[in-house]
Backbone as CSV, one residue per row, in Angstrom:
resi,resn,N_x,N_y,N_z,CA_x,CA_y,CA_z,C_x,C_y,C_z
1,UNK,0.817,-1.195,0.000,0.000,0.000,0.000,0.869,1.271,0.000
2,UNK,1.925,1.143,0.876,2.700,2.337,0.995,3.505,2.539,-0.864
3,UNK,3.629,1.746,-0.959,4.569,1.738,-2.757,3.231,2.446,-3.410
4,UNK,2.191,2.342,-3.383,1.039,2.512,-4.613,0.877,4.022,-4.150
5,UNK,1.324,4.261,-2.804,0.831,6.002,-2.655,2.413,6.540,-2.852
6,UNK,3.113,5.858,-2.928,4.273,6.813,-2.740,4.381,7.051,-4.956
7,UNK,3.880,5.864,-5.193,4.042,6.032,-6.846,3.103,7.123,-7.119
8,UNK,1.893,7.148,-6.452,1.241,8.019,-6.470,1.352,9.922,-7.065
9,UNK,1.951,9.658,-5.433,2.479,10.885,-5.331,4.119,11.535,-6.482
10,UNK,4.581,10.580,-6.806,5.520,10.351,-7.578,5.340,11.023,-8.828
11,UNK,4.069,10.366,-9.653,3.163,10.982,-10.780,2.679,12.099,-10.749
12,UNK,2.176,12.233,-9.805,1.243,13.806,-9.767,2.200,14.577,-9.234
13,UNK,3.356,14.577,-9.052,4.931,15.148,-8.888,4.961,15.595,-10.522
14,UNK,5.516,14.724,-10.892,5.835,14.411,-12.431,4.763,15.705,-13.251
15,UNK,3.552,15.363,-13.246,2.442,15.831,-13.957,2.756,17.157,-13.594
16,UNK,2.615,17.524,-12.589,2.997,19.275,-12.235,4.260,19.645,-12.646
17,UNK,5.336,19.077,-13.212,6.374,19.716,-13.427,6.290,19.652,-15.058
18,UNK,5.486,18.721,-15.563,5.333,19.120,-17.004,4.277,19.690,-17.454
19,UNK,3.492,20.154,-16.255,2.306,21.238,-16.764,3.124,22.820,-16.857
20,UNK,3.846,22.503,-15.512,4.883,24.016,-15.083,6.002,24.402,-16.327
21,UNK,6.440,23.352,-16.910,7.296,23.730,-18.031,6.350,23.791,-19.335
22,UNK,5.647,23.348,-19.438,4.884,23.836,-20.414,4.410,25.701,-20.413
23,UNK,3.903,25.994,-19.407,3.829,27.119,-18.617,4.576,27.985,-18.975
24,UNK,5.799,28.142,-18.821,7.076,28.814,-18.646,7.351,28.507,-19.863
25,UNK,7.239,27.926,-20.948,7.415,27.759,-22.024,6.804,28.843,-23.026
26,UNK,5.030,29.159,-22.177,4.464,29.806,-23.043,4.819,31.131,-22.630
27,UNK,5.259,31.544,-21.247,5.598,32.868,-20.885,6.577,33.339,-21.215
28,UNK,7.676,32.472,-21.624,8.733,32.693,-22.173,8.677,33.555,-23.613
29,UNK,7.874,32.729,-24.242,7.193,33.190,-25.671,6.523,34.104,-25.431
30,UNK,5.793,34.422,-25.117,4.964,36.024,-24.485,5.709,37.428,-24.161
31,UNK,6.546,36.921,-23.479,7.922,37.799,-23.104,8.019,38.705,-24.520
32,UNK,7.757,39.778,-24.118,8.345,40.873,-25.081,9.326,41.985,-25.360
33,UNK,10.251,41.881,-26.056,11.816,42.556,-26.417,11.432,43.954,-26.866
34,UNK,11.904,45.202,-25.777,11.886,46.212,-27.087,13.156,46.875,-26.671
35,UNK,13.807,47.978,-27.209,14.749,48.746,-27.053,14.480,49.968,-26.840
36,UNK,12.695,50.216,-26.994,12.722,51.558,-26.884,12.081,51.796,-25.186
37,UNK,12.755,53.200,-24.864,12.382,53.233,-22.894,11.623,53.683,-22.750
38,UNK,10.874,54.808,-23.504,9.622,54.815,-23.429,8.116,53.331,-23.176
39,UNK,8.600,52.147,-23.936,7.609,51.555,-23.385,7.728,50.916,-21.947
40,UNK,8.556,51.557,-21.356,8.752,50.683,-19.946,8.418,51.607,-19.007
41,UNK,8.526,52.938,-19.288,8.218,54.102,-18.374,7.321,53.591,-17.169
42,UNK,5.822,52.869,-17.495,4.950,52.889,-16.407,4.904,51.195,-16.122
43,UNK,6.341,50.362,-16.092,6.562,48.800,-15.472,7.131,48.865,-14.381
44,UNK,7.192,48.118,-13.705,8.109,47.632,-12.532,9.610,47.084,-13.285
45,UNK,10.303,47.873,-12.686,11.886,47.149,-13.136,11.903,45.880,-11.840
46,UNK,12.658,44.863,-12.613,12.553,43.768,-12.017,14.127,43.651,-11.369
47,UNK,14.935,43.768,-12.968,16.400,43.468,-12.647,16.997,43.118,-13.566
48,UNK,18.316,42.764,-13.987,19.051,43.008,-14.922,18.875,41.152,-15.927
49,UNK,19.288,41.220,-17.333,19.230,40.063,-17.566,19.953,40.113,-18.336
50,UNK,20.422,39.437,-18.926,21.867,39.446,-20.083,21.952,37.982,-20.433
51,UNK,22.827,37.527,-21.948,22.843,36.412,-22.487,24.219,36.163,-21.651
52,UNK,23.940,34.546,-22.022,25.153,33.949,-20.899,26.384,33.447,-21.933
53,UNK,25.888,33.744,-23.204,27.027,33.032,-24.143,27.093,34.066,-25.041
54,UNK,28.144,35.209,-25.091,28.925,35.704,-25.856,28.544,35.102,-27.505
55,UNK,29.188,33.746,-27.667,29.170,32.828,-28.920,27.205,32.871,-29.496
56,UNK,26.201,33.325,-28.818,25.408,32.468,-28.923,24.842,33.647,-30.412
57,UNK,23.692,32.853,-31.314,23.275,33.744,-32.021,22.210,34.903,-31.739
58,UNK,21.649,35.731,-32.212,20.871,36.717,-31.909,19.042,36.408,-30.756
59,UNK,18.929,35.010,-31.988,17.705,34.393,-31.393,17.956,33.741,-30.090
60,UNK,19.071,32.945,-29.774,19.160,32.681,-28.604,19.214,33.295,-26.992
61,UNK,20.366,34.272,-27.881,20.582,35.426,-26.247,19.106,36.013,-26.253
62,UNK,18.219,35.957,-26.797,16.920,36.682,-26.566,16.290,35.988,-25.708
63,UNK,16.041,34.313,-26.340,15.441,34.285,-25.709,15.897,33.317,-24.269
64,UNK,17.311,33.360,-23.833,18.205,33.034,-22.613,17.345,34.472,-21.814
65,UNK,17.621,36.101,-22.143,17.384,37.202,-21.555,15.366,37.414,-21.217
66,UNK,14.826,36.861,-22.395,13.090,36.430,-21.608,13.123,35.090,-20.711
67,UNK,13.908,34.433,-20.956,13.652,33.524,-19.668,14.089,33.786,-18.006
68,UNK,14.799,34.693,-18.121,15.629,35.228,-17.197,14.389,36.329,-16.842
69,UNK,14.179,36.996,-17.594,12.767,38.018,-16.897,11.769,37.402,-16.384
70,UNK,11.018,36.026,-17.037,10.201,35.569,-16.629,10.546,35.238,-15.430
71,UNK,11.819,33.917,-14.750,11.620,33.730,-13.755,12.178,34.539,-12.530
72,UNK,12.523,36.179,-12.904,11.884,37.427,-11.882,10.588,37.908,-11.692
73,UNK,9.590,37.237,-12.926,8.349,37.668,-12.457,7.903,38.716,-13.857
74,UNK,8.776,38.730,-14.717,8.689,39.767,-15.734,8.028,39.437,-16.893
75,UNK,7.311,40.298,-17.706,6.863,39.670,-18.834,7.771,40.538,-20.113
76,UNK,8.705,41.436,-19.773,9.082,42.447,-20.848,10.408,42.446,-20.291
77,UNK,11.321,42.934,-21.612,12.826,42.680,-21.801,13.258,44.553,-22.158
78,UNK,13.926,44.853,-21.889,14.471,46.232,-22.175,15.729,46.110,-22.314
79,UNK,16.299,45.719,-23.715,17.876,45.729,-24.065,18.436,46.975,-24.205
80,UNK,19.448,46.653,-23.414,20.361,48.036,-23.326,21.221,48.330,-23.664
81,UNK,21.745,47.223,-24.419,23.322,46.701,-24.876,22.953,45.827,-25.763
82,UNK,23.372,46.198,-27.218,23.332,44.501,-28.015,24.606,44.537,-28.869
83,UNK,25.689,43.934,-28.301,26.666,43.735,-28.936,27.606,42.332,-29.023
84,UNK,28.700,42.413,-28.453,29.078,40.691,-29.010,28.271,40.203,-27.708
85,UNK,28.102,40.732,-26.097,26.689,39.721,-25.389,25.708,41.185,-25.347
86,UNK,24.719,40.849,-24.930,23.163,41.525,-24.886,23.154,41.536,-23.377
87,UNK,22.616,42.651,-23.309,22.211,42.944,-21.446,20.988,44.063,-21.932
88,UNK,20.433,43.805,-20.942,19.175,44.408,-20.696,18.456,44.311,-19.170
89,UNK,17.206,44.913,-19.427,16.353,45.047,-17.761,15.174,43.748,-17.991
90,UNK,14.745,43.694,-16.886,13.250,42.733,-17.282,12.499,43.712,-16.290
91,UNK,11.323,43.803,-17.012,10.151,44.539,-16.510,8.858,43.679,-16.052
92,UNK,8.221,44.391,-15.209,6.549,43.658,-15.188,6.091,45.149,-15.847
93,UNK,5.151,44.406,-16.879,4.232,45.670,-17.492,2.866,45.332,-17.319
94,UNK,2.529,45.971,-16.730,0.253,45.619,-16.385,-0.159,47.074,-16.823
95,UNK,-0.962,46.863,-17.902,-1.359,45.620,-19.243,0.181,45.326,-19.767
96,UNK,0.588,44.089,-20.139,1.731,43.921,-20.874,1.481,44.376,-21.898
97,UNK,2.755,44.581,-22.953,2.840,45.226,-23.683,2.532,44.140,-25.130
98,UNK,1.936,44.988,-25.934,1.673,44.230,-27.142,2.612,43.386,-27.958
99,UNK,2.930,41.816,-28.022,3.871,41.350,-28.618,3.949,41.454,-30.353
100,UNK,2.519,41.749,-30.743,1.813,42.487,-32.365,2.994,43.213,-32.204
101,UNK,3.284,44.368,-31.550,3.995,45.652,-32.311,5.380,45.791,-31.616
102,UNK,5.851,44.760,-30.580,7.537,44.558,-30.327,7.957,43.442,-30.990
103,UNK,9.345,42.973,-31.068,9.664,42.008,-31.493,9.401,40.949,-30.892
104,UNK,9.124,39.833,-31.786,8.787,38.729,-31.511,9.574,37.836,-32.281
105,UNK,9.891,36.511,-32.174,11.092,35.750,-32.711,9.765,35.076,-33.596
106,UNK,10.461,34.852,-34.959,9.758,34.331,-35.676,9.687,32.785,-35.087
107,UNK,8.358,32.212,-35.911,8.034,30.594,-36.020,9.344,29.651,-36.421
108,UNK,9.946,28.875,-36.182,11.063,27.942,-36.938,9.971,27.101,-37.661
């Protein structure tokens, strides 16, 4: 009995961590990049985010720097630097900001 609850609990372990990355998957994608400071004027600055690989390509350090906002709580990216690495702020914006009219990483 004790094995059938501990498997139990084991699964519905499991199940929540691939509902949660699914999750964070989509907020990640939501996450919106702009450069201009005007749209951040009325967000919460969260804190700084930057790509972790120098080497990496454009699409990546982006979206290394929205994952890094998201798990401060951020839905918006404010690059401040884009050169051989990318640094920027992560913001909370309420209403977030339209991903229609910032950049958004295309479909692969």
């Amino acid at each position: 009995m004790r094995y059938l609850i501990e498997r139990l609990v084991l699964t519905a372990f499991s199940a929540a961590a691939l509902v949660a990355c699914g999750s964070i998957r989509e907020q990640v994608s939501a996450t919106v990049v702009t450069a201009i400071a005007s749209d951040v004027t009325k967000c919460k600055r969260l804190g700084f985010v930057a790509t972790t690989s120098p080497d990496s390509d454009k699409y990546t350090g982006l979206d290394q720097m929205r994952a890094q906002a998201v798990q401060k709580g951020g839905n918006t990216v404010y690059v401040t630097s884009y050169s051989q690495s990318t640094t920027g702020t992560a913001y909370a914006c309420d209403p977030p900001l339209n991903p229609d009219t910032h950049f958004a990483r295309p479909e692969s």
